[in-house]
C-alpha positions, 0 to 999 in steps of 0.5 A: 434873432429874427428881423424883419427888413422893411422898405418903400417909404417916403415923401408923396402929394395928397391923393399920390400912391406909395407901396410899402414892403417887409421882408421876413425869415423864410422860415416862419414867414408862411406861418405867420400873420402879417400886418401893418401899423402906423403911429403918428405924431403924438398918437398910439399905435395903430392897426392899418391891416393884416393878413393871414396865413390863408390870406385872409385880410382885414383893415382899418375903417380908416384905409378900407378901399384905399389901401390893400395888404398883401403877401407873396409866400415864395418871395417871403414879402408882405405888401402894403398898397396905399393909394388915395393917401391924404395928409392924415395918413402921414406916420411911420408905419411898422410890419409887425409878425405874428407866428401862428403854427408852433411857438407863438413869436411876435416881432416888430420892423423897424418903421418907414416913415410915410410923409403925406404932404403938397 
């Protein structure tokens, strides 16, 4: 079963920075679209962003200039970079996996709460 193995988040001020991470199986990671998701309190689920295998990369008009994805093929680890965080930003944020080349595979993280709060 495949996993991904999220970390990084926690409790940060208003205007502070936080760096999100997800692990993924060797394997598939280099064919698969990454991405981040967020669902807050009594919310749906949404996008944040995500990137592609060549890395290309698309946000949330929300996050777009405060936040930045990322994704280190070698380490099997994709970034989330949040930075100018405002108490609306405050969710539990999952990774989500999208293989791509091959049987389509879909996979969740477990979510990391970020907090945004004086």
């Amino acid at each position: 079963q495949v996993q991904l193995v999220e970390s990084g988040g926690g409790l940060v001020q208003p205007g502070g920075s936080l760096r999100l991470s997800c692990a993924a199986p060797e394997s598939i990671f280099s064919i698969s679209t990454m991405g981040w998701y967020r669902q807050a309190p009594g919310q749906q689920r949404e996008l944040v962003a995500t990137i592609t295998i060549t890395s290309s990369t698309n946000y949330a008009d929300s996050v777009k200039g405060r936040f930045t994805i990322s994704r280190d093929n070698a380490k099997n680890t994709v970034y989330l970079q949040m930075g100018s965080l405002k108490p609306e930003d405050t969710a539990v944020y999952y990774c989500n996996l999208k293989r791509v080349l091959g049987r389509y595979l879909e996979v969740w993280g477990q979510g990391t709460l970020v907090t945004v709060a004086v």
